[in-house]
Every structure is written in C-alpha cells, then in structure tokens.
N, CA, C and O atoms as a GROMACS GRO file, in nm:
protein
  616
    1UNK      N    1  15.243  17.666   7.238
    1UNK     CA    2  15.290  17.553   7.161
    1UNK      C    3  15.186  17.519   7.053
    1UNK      O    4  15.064  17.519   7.065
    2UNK      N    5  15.255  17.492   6.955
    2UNK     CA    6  15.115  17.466   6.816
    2UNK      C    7  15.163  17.310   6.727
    2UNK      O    8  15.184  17.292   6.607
    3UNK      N    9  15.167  17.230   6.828
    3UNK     CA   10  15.164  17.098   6.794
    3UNK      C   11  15.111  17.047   6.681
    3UNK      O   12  15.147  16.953   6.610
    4UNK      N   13  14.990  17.146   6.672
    4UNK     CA   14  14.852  17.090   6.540
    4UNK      C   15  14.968  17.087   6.418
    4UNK      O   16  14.954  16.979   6.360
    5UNK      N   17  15.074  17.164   6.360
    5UNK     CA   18  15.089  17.143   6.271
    5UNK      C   19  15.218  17.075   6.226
    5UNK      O   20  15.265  17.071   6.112
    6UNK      N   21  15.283  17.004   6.382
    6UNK     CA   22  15.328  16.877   6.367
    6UNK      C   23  15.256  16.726   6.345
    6UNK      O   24  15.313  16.616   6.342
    7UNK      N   25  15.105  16.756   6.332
    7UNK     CA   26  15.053  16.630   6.309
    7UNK      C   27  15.041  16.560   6.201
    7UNK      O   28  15.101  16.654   6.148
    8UNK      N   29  15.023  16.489   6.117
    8UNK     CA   30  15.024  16.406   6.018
    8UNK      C   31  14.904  16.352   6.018
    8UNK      O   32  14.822  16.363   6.110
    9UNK      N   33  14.882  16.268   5.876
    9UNK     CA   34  14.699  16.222   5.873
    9UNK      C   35  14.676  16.108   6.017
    9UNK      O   36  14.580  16.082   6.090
   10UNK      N   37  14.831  16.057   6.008
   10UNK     CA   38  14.796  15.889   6.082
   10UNK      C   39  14.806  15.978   6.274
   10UNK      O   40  14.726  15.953   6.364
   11UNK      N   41  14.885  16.042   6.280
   11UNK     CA   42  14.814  16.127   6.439
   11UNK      C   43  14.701  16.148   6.424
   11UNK      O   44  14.637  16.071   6.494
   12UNK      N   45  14.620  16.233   6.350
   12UNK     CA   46  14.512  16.279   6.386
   12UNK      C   47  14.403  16.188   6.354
   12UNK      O   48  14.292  16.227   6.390
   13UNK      N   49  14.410  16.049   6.282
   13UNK     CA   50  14.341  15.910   6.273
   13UNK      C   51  14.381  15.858   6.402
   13UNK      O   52  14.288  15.787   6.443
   14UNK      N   53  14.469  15.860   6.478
   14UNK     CA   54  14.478  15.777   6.615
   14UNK      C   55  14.412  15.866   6.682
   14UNK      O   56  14.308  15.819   6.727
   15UNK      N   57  14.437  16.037   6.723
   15UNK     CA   58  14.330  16.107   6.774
   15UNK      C   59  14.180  16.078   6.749
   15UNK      O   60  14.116  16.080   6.854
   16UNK      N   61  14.119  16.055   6.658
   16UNK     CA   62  13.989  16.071   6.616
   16UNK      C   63  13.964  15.919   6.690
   16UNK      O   64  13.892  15.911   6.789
   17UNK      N   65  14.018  15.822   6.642
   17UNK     CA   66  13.963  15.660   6.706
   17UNK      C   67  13.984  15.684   6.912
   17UNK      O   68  13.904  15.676   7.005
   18UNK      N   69  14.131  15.713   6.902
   18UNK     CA   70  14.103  15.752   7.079
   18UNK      C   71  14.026  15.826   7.140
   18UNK      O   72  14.002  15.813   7.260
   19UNK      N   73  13.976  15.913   7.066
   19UNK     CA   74  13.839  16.032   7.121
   19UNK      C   75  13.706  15.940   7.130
   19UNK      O   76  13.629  15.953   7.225
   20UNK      N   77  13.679  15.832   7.011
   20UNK     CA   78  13.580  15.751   6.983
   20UNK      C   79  13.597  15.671   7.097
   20UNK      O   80  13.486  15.648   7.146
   21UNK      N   81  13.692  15.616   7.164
   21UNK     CA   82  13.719  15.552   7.237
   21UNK      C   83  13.858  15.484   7.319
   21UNK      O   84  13.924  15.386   7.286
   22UNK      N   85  13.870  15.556   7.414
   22UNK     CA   86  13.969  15.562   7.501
   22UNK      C   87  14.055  15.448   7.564
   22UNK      O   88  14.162  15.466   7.620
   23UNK      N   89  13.999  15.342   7.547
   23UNK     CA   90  14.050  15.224   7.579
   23UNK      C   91  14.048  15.140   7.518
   23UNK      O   92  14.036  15.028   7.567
   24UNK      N   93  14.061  15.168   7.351
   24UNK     CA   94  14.102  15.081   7.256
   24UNK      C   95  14.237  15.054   7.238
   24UNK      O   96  14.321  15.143   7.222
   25UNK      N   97  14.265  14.915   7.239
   25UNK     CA   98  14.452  14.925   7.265
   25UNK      C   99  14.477  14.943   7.135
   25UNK      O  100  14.384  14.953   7.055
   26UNK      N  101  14.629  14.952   7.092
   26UNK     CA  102  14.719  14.961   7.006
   26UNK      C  103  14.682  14.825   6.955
   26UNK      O  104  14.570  14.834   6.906
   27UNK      N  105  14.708  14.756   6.949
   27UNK     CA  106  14.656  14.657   6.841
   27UNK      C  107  14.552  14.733   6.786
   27UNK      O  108  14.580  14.800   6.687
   28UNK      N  109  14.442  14.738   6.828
   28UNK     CA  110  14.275  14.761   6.741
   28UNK      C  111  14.329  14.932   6.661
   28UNK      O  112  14.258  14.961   6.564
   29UNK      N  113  14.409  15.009   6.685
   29UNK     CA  114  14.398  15.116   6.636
   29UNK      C  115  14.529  15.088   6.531
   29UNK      O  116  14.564  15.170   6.446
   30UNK      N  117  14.584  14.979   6.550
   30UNK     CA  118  14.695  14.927   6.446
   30UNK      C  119  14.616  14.886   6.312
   30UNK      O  120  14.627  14.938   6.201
   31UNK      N  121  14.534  14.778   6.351
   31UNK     CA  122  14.482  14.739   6.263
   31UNK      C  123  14.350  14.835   6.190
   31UNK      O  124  14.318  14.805   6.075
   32UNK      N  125  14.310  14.899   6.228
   32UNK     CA  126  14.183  15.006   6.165
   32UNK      C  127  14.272  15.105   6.107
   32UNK      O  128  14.210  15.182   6.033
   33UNK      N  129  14.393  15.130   6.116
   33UNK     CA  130  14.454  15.218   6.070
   33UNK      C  131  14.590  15.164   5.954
   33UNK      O  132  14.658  15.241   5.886
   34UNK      N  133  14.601  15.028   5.959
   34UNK     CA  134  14.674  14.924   5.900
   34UNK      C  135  14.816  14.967   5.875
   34UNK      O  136  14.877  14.968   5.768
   35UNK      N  137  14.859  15.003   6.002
   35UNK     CA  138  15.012  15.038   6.012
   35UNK      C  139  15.059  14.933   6.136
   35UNK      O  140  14.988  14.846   6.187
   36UNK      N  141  15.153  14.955   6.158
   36UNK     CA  142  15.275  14.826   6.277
   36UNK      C  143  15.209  14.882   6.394
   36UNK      O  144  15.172  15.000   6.394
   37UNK      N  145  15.192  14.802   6.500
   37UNK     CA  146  15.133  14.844   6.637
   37UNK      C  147  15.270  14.912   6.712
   37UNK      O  148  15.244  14.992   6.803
   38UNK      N  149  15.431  14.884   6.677
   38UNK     CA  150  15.512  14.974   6.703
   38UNK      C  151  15.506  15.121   6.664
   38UNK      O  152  15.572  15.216   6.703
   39UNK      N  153  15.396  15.110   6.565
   39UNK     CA  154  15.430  15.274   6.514
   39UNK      C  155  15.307  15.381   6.585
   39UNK      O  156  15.308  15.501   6.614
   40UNK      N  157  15.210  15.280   6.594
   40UNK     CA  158  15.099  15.336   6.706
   40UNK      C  159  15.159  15.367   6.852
   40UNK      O  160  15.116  15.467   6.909
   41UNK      N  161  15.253  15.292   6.916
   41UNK     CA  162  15.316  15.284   7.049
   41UNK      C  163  15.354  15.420   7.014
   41UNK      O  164  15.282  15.507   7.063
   42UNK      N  165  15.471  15.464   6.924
   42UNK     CA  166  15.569  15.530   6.894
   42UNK      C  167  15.489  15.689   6.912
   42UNK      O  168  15.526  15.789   6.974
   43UNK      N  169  15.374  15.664   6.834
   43UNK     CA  170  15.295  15.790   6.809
   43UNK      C  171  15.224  15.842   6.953
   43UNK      O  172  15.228  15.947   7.018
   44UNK      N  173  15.176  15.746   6.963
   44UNK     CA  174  15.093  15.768   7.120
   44UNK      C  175  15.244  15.836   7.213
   44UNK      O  176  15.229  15.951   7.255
   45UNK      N  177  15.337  15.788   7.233
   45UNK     CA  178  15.419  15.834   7.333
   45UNK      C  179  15.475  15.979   7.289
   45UNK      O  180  15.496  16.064   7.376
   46UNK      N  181  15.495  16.002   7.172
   46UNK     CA  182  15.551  16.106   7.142
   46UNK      C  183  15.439  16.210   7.155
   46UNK      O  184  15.494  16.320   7.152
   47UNK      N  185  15.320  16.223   7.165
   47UNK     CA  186  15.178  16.247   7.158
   47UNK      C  187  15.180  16.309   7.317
   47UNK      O  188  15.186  16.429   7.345
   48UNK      N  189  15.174  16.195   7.412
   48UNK     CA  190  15.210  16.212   7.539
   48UNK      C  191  15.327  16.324   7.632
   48UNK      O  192  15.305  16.386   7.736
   49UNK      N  193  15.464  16.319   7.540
   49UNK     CA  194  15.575  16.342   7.588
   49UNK      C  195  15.526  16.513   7.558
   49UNK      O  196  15.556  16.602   7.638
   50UNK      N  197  15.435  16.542   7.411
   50UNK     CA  198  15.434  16.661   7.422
   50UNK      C  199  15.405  16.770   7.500
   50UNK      O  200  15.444  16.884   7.522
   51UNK      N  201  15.270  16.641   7.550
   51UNK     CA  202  15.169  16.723   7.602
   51UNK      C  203  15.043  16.682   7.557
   51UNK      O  204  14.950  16.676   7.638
   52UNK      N  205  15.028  16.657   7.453
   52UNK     CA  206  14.884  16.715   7.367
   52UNK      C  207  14.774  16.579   7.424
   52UNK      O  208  14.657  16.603   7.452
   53UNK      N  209  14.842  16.418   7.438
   53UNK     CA  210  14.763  16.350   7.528
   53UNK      C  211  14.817  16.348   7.640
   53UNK      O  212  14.931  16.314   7.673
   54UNK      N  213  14.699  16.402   7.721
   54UNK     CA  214  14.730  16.449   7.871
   54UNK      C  215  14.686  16.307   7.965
   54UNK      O  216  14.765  16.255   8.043
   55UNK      N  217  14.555  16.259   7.943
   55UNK     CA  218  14.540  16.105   8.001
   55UNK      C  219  14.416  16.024   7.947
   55UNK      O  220  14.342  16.079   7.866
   56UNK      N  221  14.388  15.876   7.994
   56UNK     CA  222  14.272  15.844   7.956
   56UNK      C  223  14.191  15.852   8.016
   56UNK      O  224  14.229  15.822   8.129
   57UNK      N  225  14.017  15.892   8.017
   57UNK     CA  226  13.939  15.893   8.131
   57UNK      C  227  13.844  15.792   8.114
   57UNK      O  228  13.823  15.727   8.011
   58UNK      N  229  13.786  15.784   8.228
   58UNK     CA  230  13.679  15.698   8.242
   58UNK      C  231  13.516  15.824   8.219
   58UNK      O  232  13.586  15.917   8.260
   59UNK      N  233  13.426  15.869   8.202
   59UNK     CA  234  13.330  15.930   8.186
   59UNK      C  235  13.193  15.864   8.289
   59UNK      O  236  13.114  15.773   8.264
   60UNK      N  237  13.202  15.934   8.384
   60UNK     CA  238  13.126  15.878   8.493
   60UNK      C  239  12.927  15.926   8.476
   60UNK      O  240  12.899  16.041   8.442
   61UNK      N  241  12.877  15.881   8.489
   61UNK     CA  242  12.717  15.909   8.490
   61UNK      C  243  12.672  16.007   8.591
   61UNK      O  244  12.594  15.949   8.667
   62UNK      N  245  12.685  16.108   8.617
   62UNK     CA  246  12.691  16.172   8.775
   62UNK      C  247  12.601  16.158   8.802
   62UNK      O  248  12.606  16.148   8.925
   63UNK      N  249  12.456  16.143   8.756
   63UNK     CA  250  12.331  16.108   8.834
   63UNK      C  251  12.284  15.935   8.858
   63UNK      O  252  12.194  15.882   8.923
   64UNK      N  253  12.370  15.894   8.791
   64UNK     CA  254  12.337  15.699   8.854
   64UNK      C  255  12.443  15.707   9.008
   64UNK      O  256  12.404  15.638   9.103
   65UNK      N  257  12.567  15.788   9.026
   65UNK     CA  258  12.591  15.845   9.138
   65UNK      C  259  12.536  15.854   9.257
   65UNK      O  260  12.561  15.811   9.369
   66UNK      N  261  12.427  15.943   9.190
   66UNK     CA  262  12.373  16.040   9.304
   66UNK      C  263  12.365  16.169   9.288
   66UNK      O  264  12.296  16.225   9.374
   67UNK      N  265  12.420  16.248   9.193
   67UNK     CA  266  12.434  16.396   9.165
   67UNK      C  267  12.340  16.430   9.127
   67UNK      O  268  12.360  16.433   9.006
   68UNK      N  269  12.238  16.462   9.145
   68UNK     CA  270  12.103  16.490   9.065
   68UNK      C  271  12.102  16.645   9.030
   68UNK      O  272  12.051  16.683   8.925
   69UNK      N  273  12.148  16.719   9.103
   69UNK     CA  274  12.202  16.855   9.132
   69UNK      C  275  12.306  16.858   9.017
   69UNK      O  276  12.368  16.756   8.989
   70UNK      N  277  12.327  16.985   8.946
   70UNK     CA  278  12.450  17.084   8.872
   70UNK      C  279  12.422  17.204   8.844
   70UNK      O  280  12.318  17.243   8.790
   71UNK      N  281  12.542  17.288   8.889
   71UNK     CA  282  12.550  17.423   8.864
   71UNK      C  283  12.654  17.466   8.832
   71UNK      O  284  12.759  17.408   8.862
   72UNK      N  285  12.650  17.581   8.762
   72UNK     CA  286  12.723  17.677   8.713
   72UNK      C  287  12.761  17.820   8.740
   72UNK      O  288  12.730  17.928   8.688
   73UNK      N  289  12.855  17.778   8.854
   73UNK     CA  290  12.847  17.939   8.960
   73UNK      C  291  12.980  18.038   8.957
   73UNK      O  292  13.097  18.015   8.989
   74UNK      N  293  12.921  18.149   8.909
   74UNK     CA  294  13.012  18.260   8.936
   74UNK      C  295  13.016  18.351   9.079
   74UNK      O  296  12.933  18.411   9.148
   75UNK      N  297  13.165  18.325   9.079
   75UNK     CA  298  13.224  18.364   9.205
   75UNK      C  299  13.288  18.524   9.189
   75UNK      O  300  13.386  18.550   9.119
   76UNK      N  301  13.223  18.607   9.256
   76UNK     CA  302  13.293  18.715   9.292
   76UNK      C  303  13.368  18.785   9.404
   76UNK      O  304  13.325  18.800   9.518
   77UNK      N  305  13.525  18.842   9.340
   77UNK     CA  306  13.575  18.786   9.503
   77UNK      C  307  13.627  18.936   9.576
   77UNK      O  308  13.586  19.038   9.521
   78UNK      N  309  13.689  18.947   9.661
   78UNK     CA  310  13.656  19.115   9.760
   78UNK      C  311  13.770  19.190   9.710
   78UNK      O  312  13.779  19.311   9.730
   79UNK      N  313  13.879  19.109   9.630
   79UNK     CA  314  13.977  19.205   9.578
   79UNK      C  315  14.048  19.083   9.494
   79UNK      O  316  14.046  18.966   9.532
   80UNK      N  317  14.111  19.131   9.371
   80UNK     CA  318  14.123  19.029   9.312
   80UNK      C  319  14.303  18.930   9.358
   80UNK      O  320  14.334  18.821   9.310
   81UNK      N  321  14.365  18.991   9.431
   81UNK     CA  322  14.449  18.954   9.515
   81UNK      C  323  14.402  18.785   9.530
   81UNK      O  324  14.465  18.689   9.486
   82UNK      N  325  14.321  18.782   9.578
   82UNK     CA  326  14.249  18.653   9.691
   82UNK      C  327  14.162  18.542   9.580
   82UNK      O  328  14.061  18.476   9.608
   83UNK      N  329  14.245  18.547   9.437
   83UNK     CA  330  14.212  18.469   9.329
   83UNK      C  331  14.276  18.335   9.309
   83UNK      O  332  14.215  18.237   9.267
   84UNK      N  333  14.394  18.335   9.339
   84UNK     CA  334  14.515  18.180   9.386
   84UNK      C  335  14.442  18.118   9.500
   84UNK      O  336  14.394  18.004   9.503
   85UNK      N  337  14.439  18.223   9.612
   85UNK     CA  338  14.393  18.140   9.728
   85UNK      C  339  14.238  18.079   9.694
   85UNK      O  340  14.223  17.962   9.728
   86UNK      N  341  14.161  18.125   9.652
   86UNK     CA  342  14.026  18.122   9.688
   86UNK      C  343  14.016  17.981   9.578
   86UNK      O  344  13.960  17.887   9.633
   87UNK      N  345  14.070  17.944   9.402
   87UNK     CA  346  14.094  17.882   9.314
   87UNK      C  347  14.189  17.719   9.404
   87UNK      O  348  14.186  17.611   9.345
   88UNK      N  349  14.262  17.733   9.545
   88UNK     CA  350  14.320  17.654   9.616
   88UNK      C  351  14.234  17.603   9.680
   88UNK      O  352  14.212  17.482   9.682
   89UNK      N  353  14.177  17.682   9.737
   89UNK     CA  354  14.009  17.639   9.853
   89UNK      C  355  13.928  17.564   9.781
   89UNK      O  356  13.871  17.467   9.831
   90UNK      N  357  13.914  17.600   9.647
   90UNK     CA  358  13.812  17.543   9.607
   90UNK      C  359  13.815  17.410   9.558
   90UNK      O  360  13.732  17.321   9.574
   91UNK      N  361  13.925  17.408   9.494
   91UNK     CA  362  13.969  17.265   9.458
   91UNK      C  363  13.984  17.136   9.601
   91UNK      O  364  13.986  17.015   9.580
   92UNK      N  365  13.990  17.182   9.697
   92UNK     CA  366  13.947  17.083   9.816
   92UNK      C  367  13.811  17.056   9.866
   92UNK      O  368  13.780  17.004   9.972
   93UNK      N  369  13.703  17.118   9.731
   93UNK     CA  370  13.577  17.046   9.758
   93UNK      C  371  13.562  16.997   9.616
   93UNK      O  372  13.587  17.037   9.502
   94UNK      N  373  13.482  16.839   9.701
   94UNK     CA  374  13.488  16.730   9.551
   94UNK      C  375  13.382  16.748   9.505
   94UNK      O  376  13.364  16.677   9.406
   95UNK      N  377  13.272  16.831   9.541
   95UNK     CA  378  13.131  16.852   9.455
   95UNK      C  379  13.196  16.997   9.325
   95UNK      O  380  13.133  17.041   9.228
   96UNK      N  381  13.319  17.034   9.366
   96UNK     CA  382  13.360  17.139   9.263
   96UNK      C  383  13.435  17.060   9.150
   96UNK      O  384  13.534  16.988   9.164
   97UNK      N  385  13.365  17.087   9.034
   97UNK     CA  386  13.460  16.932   8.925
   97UNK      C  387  13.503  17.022   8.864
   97UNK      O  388  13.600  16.975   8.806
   98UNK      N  389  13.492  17.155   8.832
   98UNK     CA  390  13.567  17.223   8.729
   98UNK      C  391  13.572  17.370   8.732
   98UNK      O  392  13.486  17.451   8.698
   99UNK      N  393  13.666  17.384   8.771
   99UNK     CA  394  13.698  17.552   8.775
   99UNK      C  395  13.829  17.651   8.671
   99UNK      O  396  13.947  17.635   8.640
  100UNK      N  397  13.704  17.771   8.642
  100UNK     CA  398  13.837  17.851   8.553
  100UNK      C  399  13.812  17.988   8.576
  100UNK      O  400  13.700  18.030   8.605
  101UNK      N  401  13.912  18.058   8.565
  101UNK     CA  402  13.895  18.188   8.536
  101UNK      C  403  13.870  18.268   8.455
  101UNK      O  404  13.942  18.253   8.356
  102UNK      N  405  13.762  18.397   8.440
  102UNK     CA  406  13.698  18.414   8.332
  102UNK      C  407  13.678  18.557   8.366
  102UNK      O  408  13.672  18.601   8.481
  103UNK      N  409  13.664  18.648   8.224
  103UNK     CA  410  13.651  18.793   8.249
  103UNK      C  411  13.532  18.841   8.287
  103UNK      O  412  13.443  18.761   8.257
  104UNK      N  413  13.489  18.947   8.346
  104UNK     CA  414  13.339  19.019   8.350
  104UNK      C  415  13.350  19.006   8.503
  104UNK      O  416  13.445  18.986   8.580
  105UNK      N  417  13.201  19.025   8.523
  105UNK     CA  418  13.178  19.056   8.673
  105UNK      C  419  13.233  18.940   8.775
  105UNK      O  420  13.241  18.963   8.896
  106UNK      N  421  13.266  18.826   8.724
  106UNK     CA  422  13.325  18.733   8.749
  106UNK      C  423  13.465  18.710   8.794
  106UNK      O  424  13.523  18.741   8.690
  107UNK      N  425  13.546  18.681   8.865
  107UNK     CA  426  13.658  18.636   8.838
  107UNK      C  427  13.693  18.461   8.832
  107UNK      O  428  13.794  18.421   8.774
  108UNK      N  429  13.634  18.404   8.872
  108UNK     CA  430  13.605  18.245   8.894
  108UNK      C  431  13.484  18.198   8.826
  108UNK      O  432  13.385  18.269   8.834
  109UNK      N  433  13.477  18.090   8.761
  109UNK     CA  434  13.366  18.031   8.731
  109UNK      C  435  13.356  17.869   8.769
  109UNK      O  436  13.438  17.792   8.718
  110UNK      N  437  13.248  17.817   8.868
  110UNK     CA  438  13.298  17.680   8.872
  110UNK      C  439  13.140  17.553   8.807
  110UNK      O  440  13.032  17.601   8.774
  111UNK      N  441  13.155  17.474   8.805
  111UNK     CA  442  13.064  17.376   8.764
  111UNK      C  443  13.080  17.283   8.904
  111UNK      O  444  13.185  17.225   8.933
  112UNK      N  445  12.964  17.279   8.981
  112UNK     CA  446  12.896  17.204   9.093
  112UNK      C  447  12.843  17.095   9.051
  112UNK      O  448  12.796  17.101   8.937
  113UNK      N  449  12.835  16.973   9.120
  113UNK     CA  450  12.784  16.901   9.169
  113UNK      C  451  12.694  16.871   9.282
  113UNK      O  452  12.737  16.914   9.389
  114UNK      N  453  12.609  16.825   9.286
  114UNK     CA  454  12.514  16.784   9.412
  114UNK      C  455  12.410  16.709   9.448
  114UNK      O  456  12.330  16.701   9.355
  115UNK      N  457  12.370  16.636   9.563
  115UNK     CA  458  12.252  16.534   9.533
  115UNK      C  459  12.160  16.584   9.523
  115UNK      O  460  12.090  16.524   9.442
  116UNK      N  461  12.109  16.677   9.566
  116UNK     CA  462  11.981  16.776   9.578
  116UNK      C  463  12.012  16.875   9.575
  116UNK      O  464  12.126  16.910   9.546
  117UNK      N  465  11.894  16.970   9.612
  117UNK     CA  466  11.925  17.112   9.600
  117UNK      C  467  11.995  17.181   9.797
  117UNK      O  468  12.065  17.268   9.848
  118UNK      N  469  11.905  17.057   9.833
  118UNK     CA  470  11.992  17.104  10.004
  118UNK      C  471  12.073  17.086   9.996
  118UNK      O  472  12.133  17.181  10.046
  119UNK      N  473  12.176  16.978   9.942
  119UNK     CA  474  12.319  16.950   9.884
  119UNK      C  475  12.356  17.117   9.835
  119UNK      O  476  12.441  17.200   9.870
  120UNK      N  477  12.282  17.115   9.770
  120UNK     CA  478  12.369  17.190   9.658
  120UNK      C  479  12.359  17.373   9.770
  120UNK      O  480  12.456  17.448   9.780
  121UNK      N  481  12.266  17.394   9.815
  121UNK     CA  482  12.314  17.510   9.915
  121UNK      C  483  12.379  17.511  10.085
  121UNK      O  484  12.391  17.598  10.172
  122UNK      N  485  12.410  17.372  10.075
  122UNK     CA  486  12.540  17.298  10.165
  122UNK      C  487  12.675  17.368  10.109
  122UNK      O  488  12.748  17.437  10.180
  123UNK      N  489  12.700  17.340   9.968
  123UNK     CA  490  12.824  17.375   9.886
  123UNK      C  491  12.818  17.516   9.895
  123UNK      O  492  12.854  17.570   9.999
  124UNK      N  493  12.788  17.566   9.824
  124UNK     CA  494  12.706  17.743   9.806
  124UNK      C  495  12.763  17.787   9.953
  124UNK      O  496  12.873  17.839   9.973
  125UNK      N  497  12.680  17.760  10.037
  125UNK     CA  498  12.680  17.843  10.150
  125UNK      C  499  12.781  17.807  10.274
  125UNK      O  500  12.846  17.885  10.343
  126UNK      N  501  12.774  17.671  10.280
  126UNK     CA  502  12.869  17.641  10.388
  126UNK      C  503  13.007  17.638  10.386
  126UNK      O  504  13.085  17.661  10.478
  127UNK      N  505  13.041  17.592  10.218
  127UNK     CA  506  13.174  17.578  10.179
  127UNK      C  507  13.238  17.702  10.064
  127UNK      O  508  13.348  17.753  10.080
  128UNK      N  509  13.180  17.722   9.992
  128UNK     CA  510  13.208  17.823   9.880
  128UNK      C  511  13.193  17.979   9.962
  128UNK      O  512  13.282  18.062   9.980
  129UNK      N  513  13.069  17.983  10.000
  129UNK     CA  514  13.051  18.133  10.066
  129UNK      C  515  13.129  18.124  10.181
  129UNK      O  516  13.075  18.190  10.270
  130UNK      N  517  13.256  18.059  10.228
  130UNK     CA  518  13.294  18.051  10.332
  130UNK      C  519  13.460  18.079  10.350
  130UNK      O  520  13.536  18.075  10.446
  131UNK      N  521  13.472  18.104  10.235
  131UNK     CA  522  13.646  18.091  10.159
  131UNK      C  523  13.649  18.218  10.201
  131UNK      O  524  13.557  18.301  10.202
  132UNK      N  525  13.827  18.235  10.257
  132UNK     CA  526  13.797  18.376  10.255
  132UNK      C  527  13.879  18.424  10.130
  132UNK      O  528  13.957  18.359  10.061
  133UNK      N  529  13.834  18.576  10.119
  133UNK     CA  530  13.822  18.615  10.009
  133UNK      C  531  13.717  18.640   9.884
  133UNK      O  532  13.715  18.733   9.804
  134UNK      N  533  13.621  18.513   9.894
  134UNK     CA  534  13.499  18.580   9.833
  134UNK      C  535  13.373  18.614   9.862
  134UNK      O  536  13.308  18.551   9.946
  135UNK      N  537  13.326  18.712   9.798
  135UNK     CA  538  13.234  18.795   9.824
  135UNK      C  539  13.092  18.804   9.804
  135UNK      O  540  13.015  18.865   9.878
  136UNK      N  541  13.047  18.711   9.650
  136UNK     CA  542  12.922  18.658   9.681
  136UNK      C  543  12.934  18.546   9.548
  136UNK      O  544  13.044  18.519   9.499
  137UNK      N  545  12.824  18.495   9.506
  137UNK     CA  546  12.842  18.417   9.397
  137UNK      C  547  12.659  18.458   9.322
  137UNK      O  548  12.569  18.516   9.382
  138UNK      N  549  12.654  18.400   9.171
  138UNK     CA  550  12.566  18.403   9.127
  138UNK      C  551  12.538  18.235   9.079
  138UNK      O  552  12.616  18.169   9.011
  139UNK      N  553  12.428  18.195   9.125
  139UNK     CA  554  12.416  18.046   9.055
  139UNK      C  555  12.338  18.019   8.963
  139UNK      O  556  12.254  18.108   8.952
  140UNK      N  557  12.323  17.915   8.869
  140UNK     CA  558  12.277  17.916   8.755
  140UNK      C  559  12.265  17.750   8.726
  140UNK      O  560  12.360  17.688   8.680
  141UNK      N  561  12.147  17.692   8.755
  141UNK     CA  562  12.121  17.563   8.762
  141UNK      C  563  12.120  17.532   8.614
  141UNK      O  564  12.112  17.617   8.526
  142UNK      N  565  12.130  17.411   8.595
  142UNK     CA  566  12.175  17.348   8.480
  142UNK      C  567  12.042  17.257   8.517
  142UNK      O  568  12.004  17.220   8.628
  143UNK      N  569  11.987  17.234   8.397
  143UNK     CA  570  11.860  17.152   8.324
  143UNK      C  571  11.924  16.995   8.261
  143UNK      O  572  11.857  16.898   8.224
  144UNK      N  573  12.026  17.006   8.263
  144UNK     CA  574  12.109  16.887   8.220
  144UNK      C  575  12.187  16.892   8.075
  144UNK      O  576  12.137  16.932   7.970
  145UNK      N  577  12.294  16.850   8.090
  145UNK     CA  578  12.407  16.904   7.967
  145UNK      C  579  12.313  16.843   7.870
  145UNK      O  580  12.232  16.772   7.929
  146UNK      N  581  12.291  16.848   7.714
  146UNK     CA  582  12.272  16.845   7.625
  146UNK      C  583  12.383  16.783   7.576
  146UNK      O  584  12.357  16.663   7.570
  147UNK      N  585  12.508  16.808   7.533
  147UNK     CA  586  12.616  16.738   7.473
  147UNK      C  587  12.720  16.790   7.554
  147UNK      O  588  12.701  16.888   7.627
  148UNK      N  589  12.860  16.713   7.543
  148UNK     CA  590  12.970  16.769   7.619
  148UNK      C  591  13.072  16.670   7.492
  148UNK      O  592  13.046  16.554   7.459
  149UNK      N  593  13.169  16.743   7.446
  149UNK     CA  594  13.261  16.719   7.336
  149UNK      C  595  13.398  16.733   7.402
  149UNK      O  596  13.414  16.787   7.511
  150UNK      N  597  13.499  16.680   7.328
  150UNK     CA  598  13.619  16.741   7.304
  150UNK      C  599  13.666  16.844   7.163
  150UNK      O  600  13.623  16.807   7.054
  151UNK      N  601  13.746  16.961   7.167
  151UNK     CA  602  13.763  17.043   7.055
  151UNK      C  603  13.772  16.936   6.925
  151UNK      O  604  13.784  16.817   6.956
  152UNK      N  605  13.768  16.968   6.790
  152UNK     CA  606  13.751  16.916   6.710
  152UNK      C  607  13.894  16.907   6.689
  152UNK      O  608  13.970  16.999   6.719
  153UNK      N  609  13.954  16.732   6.607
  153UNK     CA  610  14.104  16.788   6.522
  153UNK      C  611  14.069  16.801   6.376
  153UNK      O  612  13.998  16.749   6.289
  154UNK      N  613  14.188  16.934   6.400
  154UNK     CA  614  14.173  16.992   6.260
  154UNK      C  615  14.343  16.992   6.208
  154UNK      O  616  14.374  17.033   6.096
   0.00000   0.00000   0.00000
C-alpha cells in the first residue's frame, strides 16, 4: 500500500505535529495548522482507517524502571521450520520488546530488556535458550541508544 502519495501538505503537517507530540488534541493541531478541528477529526480517522496511524504511545524511560540492561540478540534456530513457533514463544516474554526477522546467519533478531546482567542471562539462558527450536543466540550489549526516531514524512 503507498498511502504517501495520497497525502496532502495538511496530512503530513498533522503527521509532523503528532510525531512532535502525541497527545496534542485536535483543537491545538486545529489551530497551529488554522483549519476547522472537524477537518483535523476527519483527517486523523481516515489516517487511522488506513492504517498508516496505527496508535498513540506513551515512551517509557526503561532505566527509571529498572532496565539497566539492553540487548540486541540474534537467534539462530535448528531448522528454519521452527521460526512461527519460536517468534510465538518469544513474544510471551516481557523483557523481549521487539522482535523481527532478518537475513544472514540469523533468522530472528530481538531487542532485550533487563535489570542487570544476571537478569539479562536469566532471559538468554533460562527463557530464550529454552524455546524449542532454537539453537544458539549471539548477544550484543547495547551502551545505550543514542537516538531512536520515527521514518521521516516525505
């Protein structure tokens, strides 16, 4: 689907202010944008209905948490059959916030969470190395994100 080039200047001005900030109502993006707050409603839903806004989030601090721990672990698995299941398993642990599938020696790639590092080879070993179906993993500690974006609109 290539939505981008159903957009218009005043979509991608409500995109850019909702990226700035997610819980600015329709009024405030009515008025910065000086059109009817019906036509902001109108846009936002049709926006929604497509697809293209999926939801609003909240952006959590993971280390005022407790997460002091993050990693970036590739999962390799014993046949690639055991890629649904193992992608099912994994999503029932909440220190796993983000998983995708990716080419190379890899078939899984996930982004960990953890309070420590004993935390973090709790996950690794007790829960991840425990799925069946995979076969080992490579981990790759994270020093702490630097920036984290959404794609640009163009």
């Amino acid at each position: 689907m290539q939505l981008i080039n159903q957009l218009d200047f005043v979509d991608k001005e409500i995109l850019r202010l909702l990226k700035s900030d997610s819980r600015q109502s329709y009024v405030e993006i009515a008025k910065a944008l000086k059109v009817s707050n019906s036509l902001i409603h109108q846009r936002i839903a049709k926006m929604k209905e497509s697809g293209l806004l999926k939801n609003a989030t909240v952006t959590l601090d993971e280390k005022r948490l407790g997460y002091n721990a993050c990693s970036f672990t590739g999962i390799v698995l014993k046949e690639a059959h055991y890629a649904r299941q193992v992608v099912d398993e994994l999503q029932k642990i909440p220190e796993v916030v983000e998983c995708d599938f990716v080419s190379g020696k890899y078939a899984v790639f996930v982004k960990v969470f953890a309070a420590d590092n004993v935390h973090m080879r709790e996950v690794l070993y007790e829960k991840i190395h425990q799925i069946e179906g995979v076969s080992g993993t490579d981990t790759f500690i994270s020093f702490g994100a630097q920036f984290s974006r959404s794609v640009p609109i163009i």
